[in-house]
TORVO-697552 format. One record per residue: residue in one letter; x negated, y negated, z of N, C-alpha, C in turn; residue number from 1. Coordinates in steps of 0.001 Angstrom, whole numbers, plus 500000, padded with zeros to 6 digits. Atoms other than C-alpha are relative to their C-alpha. Layout:
<sites>
+--------+--------+--------+--------+--------+--------+--------+--------+--------+--------+-----+
| residu |    n_u |    n_v |    n_w |   ca_u |   ca_v |   ca_w |    c_u |    c_v |    c_w | num |
+--------+--------+--------+--------+--------+--------+--------+--------+--------+--------+-----+
|      A |      X |      Y |      Z |      X |      Y |      Z |      X |      Y |      Z | NUM |
...
+--------+--------+--------+--------+--------+--------+--------+--------+--------+--------+-----+
</sites>
This chain:
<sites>
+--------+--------+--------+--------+--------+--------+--------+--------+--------+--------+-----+
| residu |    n_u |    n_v |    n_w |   ca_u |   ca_v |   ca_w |    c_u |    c_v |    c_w | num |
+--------+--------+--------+--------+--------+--------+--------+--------+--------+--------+-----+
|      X | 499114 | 499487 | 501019 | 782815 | 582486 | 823310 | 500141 | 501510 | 500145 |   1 |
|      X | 499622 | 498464 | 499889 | 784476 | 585910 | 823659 | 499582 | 500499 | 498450 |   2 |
|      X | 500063 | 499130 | 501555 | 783428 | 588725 | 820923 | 501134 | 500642 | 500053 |   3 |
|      X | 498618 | 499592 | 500397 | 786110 | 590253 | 819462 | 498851 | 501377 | 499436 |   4 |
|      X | 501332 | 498584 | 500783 | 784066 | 594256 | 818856 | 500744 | 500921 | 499817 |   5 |
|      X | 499487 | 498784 | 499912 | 785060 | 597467 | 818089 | 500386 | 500820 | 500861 |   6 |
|      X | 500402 | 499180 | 498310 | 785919 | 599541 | 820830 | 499229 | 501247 | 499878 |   7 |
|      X | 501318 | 498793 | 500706 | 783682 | 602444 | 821014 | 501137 | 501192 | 500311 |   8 |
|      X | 498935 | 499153 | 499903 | 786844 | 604199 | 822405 | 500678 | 500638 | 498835 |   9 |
|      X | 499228 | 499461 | 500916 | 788293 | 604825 | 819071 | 499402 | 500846 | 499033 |  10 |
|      X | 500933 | 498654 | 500602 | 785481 | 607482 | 817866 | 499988 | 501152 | 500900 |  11 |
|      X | 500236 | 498630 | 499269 | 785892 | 611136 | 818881 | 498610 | 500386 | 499956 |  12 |
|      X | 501779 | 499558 | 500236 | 783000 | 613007 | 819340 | 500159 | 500964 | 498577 |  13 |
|      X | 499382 | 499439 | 501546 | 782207 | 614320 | 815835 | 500297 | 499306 | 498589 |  14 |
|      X | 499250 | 500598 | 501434 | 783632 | 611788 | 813742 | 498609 | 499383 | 499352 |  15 |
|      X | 501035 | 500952 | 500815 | 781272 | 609586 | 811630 | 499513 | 499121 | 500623 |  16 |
|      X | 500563 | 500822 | 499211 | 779302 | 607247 | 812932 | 500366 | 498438 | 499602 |  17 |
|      X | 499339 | 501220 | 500279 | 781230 | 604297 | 811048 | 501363 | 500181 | 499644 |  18 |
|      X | 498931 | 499829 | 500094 | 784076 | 603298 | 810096 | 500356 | 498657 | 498964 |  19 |
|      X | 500265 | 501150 | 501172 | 785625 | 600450 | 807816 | 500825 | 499027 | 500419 |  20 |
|      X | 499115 | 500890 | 499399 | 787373 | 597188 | 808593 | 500720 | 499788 | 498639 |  21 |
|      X | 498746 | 500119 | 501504 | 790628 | 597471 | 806057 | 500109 | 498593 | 499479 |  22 |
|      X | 499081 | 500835 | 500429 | 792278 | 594197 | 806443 | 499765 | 498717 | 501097 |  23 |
|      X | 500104 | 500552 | 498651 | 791903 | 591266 | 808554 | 501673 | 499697 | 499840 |  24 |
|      X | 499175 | 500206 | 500372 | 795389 | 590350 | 809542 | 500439 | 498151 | 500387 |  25 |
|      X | 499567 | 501495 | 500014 | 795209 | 586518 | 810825 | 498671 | 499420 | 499057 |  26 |
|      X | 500569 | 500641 | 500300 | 793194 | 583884 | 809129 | 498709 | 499409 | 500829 |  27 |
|      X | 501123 | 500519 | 499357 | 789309 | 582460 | 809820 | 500656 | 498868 | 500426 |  28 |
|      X | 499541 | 501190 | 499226 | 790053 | 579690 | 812137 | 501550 | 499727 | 500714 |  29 |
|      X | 498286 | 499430 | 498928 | 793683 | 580562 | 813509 | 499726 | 500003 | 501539 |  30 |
|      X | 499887 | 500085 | 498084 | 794815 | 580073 | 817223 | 500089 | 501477 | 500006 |  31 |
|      X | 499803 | 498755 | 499739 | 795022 | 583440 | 818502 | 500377 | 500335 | 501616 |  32 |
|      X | 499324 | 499605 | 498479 | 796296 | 584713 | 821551 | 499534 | 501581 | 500849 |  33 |
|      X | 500407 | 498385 | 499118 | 795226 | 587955 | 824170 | 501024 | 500762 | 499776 |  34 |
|      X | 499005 | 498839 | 500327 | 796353 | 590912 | 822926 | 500757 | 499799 | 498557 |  35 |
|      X | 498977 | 499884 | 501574 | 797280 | 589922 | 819141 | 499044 | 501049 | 499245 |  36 |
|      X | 500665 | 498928 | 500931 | 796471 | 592106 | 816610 | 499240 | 499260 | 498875 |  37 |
|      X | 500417 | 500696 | 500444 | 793765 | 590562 | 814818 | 499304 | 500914 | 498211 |  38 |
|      X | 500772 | 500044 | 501053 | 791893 | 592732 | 812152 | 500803 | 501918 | 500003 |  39 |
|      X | 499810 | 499251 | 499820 | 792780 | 596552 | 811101 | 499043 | 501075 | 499621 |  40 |
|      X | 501154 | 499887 | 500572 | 789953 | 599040 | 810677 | 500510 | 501787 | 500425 |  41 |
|      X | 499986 | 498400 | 500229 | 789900 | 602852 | 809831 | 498695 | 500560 | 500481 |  42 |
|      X | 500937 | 499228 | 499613 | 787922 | 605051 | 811154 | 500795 | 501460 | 500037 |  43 |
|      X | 499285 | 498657 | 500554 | 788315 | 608700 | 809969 | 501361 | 499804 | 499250 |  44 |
|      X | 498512 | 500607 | 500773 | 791966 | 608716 | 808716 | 501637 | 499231 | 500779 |  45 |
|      X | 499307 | 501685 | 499564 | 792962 | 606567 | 811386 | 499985 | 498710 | 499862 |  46 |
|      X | 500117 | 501496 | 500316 | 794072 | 602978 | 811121 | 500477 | 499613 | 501392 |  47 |
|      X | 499562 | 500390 | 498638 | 793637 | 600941 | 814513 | 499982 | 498506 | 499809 |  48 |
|      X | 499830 | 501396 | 499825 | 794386 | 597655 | 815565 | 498834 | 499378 | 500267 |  49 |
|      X | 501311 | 500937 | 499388 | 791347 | 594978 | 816720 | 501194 | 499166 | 500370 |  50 |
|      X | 499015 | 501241 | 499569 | 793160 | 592738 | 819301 | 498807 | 498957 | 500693 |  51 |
|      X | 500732 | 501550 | 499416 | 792052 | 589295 | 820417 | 499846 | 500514 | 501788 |  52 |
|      X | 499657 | 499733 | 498455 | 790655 | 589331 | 824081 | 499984 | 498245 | 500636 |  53 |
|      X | 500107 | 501116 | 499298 | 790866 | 585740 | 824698 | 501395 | 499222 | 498895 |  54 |
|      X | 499374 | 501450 | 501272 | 793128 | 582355 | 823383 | 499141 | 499244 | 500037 |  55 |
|      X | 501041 | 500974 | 500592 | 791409 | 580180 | 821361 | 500253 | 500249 | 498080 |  56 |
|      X | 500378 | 500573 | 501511 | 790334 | 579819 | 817530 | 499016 | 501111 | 499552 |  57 |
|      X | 500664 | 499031 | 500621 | 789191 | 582824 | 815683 | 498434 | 499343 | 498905 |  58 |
|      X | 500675 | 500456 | 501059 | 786075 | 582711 | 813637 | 499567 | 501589 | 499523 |  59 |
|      X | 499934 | 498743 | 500398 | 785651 | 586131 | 811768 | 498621 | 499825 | 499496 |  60 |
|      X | 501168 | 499457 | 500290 | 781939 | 587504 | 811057 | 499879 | 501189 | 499254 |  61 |
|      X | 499815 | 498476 | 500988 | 782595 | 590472 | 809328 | 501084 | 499804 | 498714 |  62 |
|      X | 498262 | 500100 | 500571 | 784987 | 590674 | 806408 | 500282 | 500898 | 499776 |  63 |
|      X | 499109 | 498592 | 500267 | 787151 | 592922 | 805122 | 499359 | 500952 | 499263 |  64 |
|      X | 500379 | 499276 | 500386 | 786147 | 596180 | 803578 | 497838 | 500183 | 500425 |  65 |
|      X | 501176 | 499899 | 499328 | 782758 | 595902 | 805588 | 499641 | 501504 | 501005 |  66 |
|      X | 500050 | 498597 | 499114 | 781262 | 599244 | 807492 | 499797 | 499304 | 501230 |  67 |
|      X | 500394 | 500194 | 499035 | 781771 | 599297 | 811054 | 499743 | 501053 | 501060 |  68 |
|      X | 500796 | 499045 | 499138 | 779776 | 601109 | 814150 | 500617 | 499506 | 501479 |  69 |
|      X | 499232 | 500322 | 498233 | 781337 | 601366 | 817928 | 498878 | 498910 | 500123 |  70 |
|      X | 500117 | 500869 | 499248 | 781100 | 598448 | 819812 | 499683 | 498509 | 499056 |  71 |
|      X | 500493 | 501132 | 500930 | 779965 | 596623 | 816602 | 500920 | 498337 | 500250 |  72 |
|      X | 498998 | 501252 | 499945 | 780988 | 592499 | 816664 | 500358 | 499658 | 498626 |  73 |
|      X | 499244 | 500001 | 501229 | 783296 | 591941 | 814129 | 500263 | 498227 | 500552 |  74 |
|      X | 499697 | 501294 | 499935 | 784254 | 588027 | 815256 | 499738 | 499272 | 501400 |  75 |
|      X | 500103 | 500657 | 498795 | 784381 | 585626 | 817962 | 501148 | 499273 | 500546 |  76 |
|      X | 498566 | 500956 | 499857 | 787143 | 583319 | 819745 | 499268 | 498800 | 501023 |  77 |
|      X | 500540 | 501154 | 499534 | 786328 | 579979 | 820614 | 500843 | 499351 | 500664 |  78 |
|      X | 498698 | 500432 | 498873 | 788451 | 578913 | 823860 | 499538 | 498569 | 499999 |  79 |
|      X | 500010 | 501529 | 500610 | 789465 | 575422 | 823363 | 500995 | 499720 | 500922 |  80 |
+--------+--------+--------+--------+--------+--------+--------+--------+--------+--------+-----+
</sites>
């Protein structure tokens, strides 16, 4: 099962060491596809995307308004 994580790319040096997951935007258990936009999460007073890296069947581990840390796993995708 692919993780679906934070990228650690989207922290400057400097910023905070978390960040927050806003919104998810598909549903627990949804097909999902590579490269959708799955969850949206702020960090500093940016808002970035979380995209799917696989197809398959989301299962979300984190929910919304949860703190998150680079690389952290926020879900999984279960290729079916």
């Amino acid at each position: 099962m692919p993780d679906i994580r934070v990228s650690e790319g989207l922290w400057s040096t400097g910023m905070l060491p978390e960040g927050i997951l806003e919104r998810w935007l598909v549903e627990d258990g949804s097909k999902v596809r590579v490269g959708e936009a799955l969850a949206a999460a702020r960090i500093g007073e940016a808002l970035h995307d979380i995209v799917s890296s696989a197809d398959g069947h989301l299962t979300i581990m984190a929910p919304a308004g949860d703190l998150i840390d680079p690389g952290c796993i926020i879900a999984q995708v279960t290729v079916r």
